[in-house]
N, C-alpha and C positions, 0 to 999 in steps of 0.2 A: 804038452803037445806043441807048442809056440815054439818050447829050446829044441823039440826034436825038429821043428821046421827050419830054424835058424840054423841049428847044426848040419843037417842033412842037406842044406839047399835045398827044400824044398819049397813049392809056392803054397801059403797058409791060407783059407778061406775060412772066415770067420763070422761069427754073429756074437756083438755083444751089446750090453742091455746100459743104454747111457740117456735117460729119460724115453725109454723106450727102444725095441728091439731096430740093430741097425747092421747092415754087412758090409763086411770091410775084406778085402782079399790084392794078396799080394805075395812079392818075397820078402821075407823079415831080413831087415837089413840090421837094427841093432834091439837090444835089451837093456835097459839102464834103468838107474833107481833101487830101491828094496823094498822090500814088502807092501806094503798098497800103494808106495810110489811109484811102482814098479810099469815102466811106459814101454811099450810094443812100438817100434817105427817099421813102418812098411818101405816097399823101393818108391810106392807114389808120394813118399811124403809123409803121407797120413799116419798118424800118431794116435793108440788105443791104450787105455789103462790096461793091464793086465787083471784088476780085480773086476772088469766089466766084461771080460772075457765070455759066454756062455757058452762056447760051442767053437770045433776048429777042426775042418773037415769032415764034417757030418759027427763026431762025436760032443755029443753035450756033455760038460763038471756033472759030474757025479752030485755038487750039490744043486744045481740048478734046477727047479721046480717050476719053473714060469709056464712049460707047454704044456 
């Protein structure tokens, strides 16, 4: 959902789970790293692992279990 926000231009709203559930929303400006390195930058700056990811426009990972 992140690459379809980055691809699309769209603005991504997210909630991911980094010592506890946090929201982070913006336009995805890049995607770098691989696999758990794999880092989300917003236009604010703000920078989210993608494996803390739980949710990104009201859709929760399929394996996310926390709510």
């Amino acid at each position: 959902m992140v690459l379809d926000c980055l691809r699309n231009h769209q603005r991504a709203e997210m909630i991911y789970d980094h010592n506890g559930l946090t929201r982070a929303g913006g336009m995805v400006v890049s995607v770098t790293g691989e696999g758990k390195a794999e880092m989300v930058t917003l236009d604010s700056g703000e920078t989210v692992a993608m494996a803390e990811i739980v949710a990104v426009n009201g859709v929760f990972a399929d394996d996310y279990a926390g709510c």
